[in-house]
N, CA, C and O atoms as CSV, one atom per row, in Angstrom:
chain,resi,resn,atom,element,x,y,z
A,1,UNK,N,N,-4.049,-13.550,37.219
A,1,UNK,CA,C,-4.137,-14.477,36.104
A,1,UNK,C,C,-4.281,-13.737,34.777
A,1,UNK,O,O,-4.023,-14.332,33.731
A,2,UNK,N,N,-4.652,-12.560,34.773
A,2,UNK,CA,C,-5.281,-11.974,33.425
A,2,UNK,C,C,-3.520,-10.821,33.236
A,2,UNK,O,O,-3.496,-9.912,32.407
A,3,UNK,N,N,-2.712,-11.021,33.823
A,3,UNK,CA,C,-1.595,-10.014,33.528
A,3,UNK,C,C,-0.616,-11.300,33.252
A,3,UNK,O,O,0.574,-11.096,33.011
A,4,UNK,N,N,-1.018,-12.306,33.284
A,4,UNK,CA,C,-0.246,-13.831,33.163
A,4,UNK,C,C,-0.689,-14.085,31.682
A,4,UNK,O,O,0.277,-14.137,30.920
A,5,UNK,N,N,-1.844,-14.248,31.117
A,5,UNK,CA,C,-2.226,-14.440,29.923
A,5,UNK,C,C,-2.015,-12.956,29.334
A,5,UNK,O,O,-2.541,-12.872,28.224
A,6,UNK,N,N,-1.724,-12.390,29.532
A,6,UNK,CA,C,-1.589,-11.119,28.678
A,6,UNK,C,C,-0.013,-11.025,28.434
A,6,UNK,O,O,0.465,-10.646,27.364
A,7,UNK,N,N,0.629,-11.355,29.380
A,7,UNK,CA,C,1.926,-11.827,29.080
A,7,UNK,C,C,2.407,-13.237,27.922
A,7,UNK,O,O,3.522,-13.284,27.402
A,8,UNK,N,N,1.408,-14.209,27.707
A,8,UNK,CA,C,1.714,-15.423,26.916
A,8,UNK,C,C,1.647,-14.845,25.471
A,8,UNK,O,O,2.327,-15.162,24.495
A,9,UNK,N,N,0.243,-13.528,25.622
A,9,UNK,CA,C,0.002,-13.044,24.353
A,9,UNK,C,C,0.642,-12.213,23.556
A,9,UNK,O,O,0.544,-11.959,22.355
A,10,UNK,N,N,1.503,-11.723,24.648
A,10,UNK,CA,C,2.718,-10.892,24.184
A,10,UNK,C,C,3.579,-11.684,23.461
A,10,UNK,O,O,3.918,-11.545,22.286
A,11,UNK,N,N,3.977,-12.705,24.423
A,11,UNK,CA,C,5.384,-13.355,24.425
A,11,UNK,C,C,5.120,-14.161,22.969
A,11,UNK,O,O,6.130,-14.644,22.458
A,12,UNK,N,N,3.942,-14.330,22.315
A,12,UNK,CA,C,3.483,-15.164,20.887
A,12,UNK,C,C,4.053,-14.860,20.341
A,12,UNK,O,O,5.007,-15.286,19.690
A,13,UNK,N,N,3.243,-13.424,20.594
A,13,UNK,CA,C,3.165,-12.367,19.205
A,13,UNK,C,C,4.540,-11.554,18.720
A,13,UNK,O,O,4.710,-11.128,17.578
A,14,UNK,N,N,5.733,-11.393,20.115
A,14,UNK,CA,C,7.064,-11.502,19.952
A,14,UNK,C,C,7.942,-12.504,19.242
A,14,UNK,O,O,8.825,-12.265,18.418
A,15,UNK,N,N,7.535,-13.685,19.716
A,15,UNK,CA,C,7.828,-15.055,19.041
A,15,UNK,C,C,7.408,-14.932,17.432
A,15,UNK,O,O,8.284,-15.162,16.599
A,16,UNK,N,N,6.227,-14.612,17.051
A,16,UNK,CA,C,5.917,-14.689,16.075
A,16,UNK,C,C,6.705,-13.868,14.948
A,16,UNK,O,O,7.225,-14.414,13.975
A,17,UNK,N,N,6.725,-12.823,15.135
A,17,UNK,CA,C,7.867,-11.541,14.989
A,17,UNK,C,C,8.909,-12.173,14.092
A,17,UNK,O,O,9.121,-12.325,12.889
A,18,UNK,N,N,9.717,-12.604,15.809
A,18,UNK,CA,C,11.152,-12.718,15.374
A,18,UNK,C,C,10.917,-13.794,14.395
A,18,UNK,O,O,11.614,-13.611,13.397
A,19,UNK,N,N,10.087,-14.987,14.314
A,19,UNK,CA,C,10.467,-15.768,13.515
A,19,UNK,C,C,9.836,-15.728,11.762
A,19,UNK,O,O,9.952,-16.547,10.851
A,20,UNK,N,N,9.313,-14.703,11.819
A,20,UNK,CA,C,8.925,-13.977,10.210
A,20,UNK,C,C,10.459,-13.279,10.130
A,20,UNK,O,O,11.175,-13.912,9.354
A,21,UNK,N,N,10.875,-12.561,10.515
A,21,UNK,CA,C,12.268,-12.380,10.570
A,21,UNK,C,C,13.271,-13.140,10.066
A,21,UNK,O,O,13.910,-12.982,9.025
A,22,UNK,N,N,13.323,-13.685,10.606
A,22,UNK,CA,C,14.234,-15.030,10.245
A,22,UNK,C,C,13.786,-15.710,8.996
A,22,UNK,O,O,14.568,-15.935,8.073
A,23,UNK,N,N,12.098,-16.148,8.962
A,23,UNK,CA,C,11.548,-16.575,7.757
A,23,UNK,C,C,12.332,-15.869,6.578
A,23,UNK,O,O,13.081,-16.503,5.835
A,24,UNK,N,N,12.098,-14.470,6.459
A,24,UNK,CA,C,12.578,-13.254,5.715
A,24,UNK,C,C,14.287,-13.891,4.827
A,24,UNK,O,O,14.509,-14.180,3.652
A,25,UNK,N,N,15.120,-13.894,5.977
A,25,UNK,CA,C,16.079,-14.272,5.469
A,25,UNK,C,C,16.602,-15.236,5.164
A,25,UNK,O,O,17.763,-15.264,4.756
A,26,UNK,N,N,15.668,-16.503,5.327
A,26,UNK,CA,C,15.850,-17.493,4.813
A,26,UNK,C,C,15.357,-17.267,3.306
A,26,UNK,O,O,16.098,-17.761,2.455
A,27,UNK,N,N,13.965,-16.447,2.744
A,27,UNK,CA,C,13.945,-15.993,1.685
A,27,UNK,C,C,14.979,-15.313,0.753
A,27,UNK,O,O,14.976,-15.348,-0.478
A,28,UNK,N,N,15.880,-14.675,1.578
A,28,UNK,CA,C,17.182,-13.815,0.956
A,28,UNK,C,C,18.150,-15.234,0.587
A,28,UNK,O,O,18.540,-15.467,-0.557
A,29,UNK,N,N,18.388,-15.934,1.528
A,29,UNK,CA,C,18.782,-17.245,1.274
A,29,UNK,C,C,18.661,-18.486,0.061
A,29,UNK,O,O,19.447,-19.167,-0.597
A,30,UNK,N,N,17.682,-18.384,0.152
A,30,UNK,CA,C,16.829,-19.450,-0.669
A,30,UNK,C,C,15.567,-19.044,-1.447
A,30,UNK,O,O,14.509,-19.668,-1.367
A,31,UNK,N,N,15.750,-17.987,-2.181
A,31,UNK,CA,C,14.371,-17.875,-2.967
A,31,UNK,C,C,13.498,-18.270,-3.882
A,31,UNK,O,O,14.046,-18.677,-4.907
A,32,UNK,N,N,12.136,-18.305,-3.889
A,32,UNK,CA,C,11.513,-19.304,-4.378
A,32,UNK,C,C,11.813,-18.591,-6.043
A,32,UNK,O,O,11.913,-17.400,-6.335
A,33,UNK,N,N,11.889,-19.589,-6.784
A,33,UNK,CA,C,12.032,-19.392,-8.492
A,33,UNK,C,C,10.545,-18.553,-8.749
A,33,UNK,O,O,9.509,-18.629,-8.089
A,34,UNK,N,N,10.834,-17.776,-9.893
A,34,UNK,CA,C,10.215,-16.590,-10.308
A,34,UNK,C,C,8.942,-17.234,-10.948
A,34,UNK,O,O,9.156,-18.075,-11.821
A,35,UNK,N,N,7.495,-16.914,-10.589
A,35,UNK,CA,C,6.505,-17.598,-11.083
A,35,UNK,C,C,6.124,-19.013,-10.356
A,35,UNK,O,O,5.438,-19.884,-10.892
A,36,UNK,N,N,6.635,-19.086,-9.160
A,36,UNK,CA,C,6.501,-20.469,-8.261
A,36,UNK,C,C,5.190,-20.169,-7.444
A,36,UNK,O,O,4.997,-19.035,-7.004
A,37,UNK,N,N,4.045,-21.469,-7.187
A,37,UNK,CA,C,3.252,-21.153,-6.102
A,37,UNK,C,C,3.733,-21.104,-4.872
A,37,UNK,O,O,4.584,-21.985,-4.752
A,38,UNK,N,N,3.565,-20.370,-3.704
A,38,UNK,CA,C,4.098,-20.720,-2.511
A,38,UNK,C,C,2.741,-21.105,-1.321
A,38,UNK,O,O,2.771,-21.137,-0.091
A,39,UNK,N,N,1.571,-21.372,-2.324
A,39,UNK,CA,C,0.747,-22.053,-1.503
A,39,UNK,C,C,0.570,-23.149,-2.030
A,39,UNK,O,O,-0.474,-23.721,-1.715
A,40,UNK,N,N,1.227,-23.641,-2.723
A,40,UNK,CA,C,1.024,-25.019,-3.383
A,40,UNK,C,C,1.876,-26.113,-2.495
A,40,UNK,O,O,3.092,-25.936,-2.418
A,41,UNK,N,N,1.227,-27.339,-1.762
A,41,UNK,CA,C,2.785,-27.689,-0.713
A,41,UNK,C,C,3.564,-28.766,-1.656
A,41,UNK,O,O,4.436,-29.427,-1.091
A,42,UNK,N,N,3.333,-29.003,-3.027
A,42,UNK,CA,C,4.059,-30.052,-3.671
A,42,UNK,C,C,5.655,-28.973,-3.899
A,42,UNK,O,O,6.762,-29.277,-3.454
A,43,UNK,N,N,5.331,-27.756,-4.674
A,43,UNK,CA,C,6.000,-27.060,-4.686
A,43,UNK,C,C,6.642,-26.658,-3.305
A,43,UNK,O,O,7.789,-27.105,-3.323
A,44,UNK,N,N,6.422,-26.063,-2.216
A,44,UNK,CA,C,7.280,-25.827,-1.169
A,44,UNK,C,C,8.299,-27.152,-0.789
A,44,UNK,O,O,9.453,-27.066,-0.369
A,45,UNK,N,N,7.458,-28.509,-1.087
A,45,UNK,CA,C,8.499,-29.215,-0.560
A,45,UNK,C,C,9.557,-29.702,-1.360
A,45,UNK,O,O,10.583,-30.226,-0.927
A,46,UNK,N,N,9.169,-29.444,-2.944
A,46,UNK,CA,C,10.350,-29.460,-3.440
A,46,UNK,C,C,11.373,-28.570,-3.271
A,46,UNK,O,O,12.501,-28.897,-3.637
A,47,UNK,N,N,11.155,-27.403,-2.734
A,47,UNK,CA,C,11.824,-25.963,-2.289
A,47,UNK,C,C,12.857,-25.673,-1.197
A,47,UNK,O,O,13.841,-24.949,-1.042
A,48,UNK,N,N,12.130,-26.625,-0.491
A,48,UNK,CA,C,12.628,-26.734,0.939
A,48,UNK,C,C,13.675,-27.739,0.998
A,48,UNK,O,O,14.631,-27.558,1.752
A,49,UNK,N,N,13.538,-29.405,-0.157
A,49,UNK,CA,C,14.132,-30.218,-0.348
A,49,UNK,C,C,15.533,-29.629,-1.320
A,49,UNK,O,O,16.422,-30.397,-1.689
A,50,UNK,N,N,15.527,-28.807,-1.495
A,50,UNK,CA,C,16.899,-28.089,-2.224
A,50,UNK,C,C,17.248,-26.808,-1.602
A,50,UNK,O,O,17.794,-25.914,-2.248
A,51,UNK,N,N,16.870,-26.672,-0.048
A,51,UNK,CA,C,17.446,-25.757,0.430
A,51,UNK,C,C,18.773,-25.881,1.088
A,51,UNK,O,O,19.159,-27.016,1.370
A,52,UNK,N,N,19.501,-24.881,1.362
A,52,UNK,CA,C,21.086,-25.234,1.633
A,52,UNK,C,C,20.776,-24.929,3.227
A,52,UNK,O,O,20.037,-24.136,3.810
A,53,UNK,N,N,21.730,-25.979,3.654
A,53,UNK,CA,C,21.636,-26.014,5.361
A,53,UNK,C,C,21.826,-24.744,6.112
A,53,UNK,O,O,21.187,-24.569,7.149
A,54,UNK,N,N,22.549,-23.958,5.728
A,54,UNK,CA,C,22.380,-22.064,6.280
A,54,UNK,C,C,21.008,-22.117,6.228
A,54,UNK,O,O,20.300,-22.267,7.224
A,55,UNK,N,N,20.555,-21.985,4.949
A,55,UNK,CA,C,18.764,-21.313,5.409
A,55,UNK,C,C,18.303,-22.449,5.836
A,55,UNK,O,O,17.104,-22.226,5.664
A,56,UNK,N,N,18.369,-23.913,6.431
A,56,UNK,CA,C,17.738,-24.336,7.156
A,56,UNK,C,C,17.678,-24.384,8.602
A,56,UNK,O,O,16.829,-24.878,9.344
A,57,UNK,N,N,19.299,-23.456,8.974
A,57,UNK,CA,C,19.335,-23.184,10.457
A,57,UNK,C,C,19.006,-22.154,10.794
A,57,UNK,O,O,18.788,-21.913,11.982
A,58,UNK,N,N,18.911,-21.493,10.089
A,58,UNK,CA,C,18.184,-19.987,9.915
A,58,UNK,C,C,16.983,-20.447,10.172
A,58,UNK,O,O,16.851,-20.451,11.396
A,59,UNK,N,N,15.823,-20.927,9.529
A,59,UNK,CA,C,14.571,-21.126,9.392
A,59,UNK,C,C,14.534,-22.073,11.395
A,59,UNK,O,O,13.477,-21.946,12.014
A,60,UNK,N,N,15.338,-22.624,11.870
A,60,UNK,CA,C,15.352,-23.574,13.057
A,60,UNK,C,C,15.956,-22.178,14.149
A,60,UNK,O,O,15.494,-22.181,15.290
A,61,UNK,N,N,16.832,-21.181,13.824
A,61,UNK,CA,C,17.074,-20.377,14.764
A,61,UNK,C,C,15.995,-19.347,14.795
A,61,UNK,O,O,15.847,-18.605,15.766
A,62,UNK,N,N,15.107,-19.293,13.542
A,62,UNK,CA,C,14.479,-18.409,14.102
A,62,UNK,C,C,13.336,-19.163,15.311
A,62,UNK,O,O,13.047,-18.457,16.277
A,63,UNK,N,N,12.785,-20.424,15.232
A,63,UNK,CA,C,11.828,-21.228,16.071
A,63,UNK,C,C,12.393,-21.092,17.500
A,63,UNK,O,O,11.748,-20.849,18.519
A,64,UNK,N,N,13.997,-21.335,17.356
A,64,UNK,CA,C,14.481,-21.090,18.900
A,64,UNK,C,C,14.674,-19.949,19.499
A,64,UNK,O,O,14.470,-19.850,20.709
A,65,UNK,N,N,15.163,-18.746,18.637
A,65,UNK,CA,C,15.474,-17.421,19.175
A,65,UNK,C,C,13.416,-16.624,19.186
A,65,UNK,O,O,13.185,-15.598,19.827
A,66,UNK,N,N,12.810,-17.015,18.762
A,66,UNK,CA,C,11.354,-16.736,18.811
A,66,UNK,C,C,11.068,-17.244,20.187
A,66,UNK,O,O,10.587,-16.379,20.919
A,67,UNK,N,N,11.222,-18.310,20.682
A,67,UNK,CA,C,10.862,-19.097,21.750
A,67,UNK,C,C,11.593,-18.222,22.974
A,67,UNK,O,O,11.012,-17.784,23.967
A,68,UNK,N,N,12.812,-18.099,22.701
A,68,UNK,CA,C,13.733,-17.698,23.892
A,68,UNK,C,C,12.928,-16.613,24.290
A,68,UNK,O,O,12.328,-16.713,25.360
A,69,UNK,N,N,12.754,-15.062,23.260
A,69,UNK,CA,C,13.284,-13.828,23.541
A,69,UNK,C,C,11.143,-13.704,23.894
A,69,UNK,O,O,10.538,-12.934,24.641
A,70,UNK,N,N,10.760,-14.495,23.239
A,70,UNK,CA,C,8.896,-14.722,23.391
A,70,UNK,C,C,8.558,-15.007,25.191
A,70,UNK,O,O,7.658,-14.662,25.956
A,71,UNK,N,N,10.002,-15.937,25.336
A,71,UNK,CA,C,9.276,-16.372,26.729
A,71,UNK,C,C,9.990,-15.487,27.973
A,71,UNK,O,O,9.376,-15.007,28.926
A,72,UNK,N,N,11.192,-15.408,27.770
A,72,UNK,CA,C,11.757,-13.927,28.214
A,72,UNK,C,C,10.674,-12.817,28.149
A,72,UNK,O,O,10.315,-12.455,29.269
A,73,UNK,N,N,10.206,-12.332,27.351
A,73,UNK,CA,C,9.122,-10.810,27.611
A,73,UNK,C,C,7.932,-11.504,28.525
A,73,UNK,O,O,7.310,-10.874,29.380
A,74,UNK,N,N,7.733,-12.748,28.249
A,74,UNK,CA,C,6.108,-13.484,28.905
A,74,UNK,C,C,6.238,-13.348,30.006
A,74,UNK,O,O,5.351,-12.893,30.729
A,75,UNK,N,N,7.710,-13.813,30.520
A,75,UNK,CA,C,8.255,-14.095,31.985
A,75,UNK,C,C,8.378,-12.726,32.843
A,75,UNK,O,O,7.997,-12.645,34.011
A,76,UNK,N,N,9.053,-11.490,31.998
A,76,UNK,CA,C,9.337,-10.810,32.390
A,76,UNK,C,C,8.041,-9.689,32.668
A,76,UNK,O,O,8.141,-8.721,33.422
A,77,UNK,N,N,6.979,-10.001,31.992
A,77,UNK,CA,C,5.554,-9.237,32.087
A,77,UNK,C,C,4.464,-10.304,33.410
A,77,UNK,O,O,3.602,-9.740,34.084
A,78,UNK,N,N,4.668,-11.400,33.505
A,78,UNK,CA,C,3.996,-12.158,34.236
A,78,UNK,C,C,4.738,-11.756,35.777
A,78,UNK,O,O,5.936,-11.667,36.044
A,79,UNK,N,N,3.569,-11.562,36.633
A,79,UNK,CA,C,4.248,-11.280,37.884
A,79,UNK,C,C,4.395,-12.530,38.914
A,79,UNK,O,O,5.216,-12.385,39.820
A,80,UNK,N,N,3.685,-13.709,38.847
A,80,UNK,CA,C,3.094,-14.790,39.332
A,80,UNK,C,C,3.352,-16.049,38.693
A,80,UNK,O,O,3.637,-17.082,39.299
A,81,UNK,N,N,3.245,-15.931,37.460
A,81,UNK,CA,C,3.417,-17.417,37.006
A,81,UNK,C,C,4.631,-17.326,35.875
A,81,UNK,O,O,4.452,-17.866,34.783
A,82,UNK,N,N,5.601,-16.779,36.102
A,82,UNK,CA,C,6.761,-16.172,34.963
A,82,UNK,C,C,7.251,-18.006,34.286
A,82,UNK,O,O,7.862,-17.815,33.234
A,83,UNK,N,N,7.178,-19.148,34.504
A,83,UNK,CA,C,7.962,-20.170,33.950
A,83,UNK,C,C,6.569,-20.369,33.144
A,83,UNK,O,O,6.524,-20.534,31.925
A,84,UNK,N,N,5.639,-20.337,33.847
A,84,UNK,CA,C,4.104,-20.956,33.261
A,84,UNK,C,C,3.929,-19.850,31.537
A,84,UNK,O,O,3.900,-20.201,30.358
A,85,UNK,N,N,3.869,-18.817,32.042
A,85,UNK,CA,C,3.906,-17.662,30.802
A,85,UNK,C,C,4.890,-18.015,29.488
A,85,UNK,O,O,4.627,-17.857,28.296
A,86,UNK,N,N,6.153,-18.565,30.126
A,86,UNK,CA,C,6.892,-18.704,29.144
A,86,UNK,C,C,6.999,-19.822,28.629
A,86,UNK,O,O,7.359,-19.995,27.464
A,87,UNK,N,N,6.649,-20.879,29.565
A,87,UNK,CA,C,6.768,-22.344,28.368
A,87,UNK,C,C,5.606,-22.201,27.842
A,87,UNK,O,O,5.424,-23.006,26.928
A,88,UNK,N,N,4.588,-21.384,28.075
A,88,UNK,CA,C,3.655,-21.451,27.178
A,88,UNK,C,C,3.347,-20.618,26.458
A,88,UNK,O,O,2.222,-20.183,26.214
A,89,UNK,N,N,4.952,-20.146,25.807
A,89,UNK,CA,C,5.197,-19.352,24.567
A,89,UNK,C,C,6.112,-20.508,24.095
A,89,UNK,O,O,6.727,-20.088,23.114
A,90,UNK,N,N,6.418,-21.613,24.336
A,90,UNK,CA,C,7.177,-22.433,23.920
A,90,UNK,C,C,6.699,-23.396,23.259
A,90,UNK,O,O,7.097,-23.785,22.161
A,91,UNK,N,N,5.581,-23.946,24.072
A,91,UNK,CA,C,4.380,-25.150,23.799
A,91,UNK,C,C,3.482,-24.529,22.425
A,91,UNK,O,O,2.864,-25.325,21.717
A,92,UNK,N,N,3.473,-23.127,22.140
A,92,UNK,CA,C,2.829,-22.540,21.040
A,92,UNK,C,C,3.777,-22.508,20.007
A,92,UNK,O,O,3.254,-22.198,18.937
A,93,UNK,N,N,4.987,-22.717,19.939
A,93,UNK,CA,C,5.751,-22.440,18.958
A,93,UNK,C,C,6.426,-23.926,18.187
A,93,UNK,O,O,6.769,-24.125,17.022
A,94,UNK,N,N,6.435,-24.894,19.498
A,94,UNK,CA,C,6.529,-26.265,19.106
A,94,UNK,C,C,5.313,-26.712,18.254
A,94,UNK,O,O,5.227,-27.413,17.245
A,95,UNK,N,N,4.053,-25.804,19.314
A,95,UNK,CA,C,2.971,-26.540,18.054
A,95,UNK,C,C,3.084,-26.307,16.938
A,95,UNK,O,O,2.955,-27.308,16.233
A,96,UNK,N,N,3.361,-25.001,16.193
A,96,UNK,CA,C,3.504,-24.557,15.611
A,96,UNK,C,C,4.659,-25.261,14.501
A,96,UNK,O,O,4.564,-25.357,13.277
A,97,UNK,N,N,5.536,-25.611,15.222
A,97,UNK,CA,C,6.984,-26.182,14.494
A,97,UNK,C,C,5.956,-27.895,14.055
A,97,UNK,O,O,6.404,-28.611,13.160
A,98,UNK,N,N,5.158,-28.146,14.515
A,98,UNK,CA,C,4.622,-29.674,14.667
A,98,UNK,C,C,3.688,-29.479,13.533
A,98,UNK,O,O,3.930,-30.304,12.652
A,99,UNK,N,N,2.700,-28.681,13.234
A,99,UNK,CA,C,1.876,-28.063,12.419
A,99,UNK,C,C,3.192,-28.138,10.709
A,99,UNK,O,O,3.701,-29.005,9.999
A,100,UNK,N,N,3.174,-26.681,10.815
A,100,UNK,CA,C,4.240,-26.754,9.593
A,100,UNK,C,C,5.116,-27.821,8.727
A,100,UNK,O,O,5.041,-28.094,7.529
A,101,UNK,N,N,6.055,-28.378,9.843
A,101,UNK,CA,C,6.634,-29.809,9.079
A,101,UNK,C,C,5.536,-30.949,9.137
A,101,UNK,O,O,5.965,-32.103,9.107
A,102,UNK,N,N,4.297,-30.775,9.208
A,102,UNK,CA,C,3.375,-32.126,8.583
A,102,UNK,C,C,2.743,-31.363,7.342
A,102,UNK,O,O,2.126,-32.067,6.543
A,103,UNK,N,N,2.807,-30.342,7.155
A,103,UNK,CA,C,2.241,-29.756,5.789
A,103,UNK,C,C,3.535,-29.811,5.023
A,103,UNK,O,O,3.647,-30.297,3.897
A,104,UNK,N,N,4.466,-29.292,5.705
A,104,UNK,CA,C,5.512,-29.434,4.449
A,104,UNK,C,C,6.755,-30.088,4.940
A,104,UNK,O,O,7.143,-29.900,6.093
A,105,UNK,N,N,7.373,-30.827,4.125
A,105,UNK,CA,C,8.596,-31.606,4.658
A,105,UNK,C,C,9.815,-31.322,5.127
A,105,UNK,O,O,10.484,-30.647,4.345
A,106,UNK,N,N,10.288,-31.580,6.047
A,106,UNK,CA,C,11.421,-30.692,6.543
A,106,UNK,C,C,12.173,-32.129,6.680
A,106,UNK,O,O,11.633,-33.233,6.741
A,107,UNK,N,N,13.994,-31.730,6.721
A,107,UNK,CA,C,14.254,-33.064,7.467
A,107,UNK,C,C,14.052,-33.447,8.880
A,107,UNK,O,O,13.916,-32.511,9.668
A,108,UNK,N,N,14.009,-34.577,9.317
A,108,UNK,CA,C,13.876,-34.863,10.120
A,108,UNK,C,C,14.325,-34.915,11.486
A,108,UNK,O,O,13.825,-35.575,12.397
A,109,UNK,N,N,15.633,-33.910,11.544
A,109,UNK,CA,C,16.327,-33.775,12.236
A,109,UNK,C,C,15.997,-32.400,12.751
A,109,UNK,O,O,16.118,-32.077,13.933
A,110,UNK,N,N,15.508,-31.490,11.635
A,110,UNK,CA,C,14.870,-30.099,11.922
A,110,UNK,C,C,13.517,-30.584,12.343
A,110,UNK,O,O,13.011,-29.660,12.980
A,111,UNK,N,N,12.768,-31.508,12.290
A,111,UNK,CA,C,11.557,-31.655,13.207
A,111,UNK,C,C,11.749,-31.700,14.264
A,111,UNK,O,O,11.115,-30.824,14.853
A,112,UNK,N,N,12.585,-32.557,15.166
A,112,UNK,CA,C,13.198,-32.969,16.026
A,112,UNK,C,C,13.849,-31.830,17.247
A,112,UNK,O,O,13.694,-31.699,18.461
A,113,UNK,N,N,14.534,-31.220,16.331
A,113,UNK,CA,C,15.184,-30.092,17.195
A,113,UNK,C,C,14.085,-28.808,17.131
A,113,UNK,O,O,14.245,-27.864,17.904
A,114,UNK,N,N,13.196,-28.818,16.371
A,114,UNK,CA,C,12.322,-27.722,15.949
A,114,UNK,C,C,11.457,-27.869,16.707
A,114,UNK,O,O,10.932,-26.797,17.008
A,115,UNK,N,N,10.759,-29.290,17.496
A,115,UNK,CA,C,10.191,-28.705,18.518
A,115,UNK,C,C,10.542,-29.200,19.795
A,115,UNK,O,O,9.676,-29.225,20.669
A,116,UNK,N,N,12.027,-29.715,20.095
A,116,UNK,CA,C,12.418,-29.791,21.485
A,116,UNK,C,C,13.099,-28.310,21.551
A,116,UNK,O,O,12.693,-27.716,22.550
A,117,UNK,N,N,13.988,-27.567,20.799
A,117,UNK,CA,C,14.990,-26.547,21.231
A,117,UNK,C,C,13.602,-25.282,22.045
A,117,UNK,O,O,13.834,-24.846,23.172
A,118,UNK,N,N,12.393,-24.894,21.360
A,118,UNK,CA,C,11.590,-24.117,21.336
A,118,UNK,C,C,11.736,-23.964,23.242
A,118,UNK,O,O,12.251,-23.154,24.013
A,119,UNK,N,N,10.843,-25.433,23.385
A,119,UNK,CA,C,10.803,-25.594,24.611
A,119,UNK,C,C,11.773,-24.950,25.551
A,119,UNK,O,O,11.554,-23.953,26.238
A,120,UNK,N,N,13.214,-25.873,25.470
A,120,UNK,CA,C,14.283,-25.544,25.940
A,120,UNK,C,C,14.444,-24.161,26.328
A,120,UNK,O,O,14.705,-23.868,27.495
A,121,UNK,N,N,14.264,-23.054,25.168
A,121,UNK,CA,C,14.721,-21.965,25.126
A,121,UNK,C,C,13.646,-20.875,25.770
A,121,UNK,O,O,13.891,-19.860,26.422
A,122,UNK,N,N,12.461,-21.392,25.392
A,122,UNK,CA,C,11.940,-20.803,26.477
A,122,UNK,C,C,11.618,-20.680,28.058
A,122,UNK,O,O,11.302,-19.666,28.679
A,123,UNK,N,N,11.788,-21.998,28.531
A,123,UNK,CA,C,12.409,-22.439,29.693
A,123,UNK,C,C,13.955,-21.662,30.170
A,123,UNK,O,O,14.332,-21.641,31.342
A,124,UNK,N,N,14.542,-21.201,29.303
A,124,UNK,CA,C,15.504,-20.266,29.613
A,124,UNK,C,C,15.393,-18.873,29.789
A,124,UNK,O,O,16.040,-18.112,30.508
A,125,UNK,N,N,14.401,-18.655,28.956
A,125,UNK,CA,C,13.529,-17.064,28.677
A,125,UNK,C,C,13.364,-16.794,30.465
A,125,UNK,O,O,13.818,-15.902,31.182
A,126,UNK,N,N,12.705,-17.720,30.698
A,126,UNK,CA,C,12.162,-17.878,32.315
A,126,UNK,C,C,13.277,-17.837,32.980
A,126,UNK,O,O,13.619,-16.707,33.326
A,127,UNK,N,N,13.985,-18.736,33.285
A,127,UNK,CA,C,15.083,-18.496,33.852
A,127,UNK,C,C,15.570,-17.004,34.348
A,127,UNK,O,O,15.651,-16.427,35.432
A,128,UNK,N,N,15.895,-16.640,32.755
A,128,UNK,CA,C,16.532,-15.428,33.021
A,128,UNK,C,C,15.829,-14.588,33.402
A,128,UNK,O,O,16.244,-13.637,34.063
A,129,UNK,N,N,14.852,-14.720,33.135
A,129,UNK,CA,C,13.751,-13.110,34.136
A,129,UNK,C,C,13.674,-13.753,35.283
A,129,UNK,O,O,13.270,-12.819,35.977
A,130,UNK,N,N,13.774,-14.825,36.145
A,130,UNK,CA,C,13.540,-14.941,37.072
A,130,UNK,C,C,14.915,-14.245,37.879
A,130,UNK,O,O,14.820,-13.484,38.842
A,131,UNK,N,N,16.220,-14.701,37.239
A,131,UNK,CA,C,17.106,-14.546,37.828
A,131,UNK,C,C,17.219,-12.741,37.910
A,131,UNK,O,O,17.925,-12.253,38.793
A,132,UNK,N,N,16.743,-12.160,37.284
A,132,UNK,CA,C,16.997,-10.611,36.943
A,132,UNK,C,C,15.763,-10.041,37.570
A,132,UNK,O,O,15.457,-8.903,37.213
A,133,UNK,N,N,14.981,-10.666,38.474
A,133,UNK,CA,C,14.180,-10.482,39.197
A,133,UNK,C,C,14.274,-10.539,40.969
A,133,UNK,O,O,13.748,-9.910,41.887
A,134,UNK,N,N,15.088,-11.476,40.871
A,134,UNK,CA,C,15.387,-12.315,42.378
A,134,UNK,C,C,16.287,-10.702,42.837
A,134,UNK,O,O,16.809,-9.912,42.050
A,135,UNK,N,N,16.233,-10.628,44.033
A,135,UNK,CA,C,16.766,-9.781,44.770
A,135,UNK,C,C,18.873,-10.530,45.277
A,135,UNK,O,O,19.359,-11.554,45.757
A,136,UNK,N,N,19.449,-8.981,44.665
A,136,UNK,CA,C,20.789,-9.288,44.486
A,136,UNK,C,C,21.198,-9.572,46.273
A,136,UNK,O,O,20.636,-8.953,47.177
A,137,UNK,N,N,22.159,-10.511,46.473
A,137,UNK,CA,C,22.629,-11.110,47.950
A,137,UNK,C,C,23.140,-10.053,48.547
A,137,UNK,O,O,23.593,-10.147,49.688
């Protein structure tokens, strides 16, 4: 159990990673005007409300490619519970996606997919370490 949670903590903190990453270039994308608060959320959501749909799939691929490649390492470090490890690098990143768009406004369609794809993809993370695990026929 303790090489199972040490695997979820990985698979976060991977997740977390990639999706500052992605954050990143949605900044290259869409940068906030010179002298803007970016802890202010009246300001972010006007920010976000004039962002161009590239950096908003950007900002949604990084939630899914965080989830995938998060629950992939969880899966692939967990010896015992590899689907459990990884959706619950998924269930942390949805929260996460659930958190964020109630502080700041996203459309609603990026809520939506922002925290079903997470899931999805980490459920695939699993998958694939399982399958790259299973002994070849």
């Amino acid at each position: 159990m303790g090489r199972t949670i040490l695997a979820m903590m990985v698979g976060v903190a991977l997740a977390m990673a990639t999706m500052l990453l992605f954050e990143a270039g949605y900044g290259l994308l869409h940068p906030l005007p010179a002298g803007a608060n970016a802890q202010d959320p009246a300001t972010m959501n006007a920010h976000i409300a004039q962002a161009p749909l590239p950096a908003l799939l950007l900002v949604l691929g990084g939630w899914v490619v965080g989830a995938l490649d998060g629950g992939l390492v969880a899966a692939l470090i967990s010896r015992r519970h590899k689907r459990v490890a990884a959706l619950a690098v998924g269930v942390v990143v949805a929260l996460g996606v659930i958190a964020v768009t109630s502080i700041y406004v996203h459309p609603r369609w990026m809520q939506i997919a922002g925290v079903l794809l997470p899931l999805l993809a980490s459920w695939l993370g699993a998958r694939i370490a399982q399958r790259r695990a299973a002994p070849a026929p």
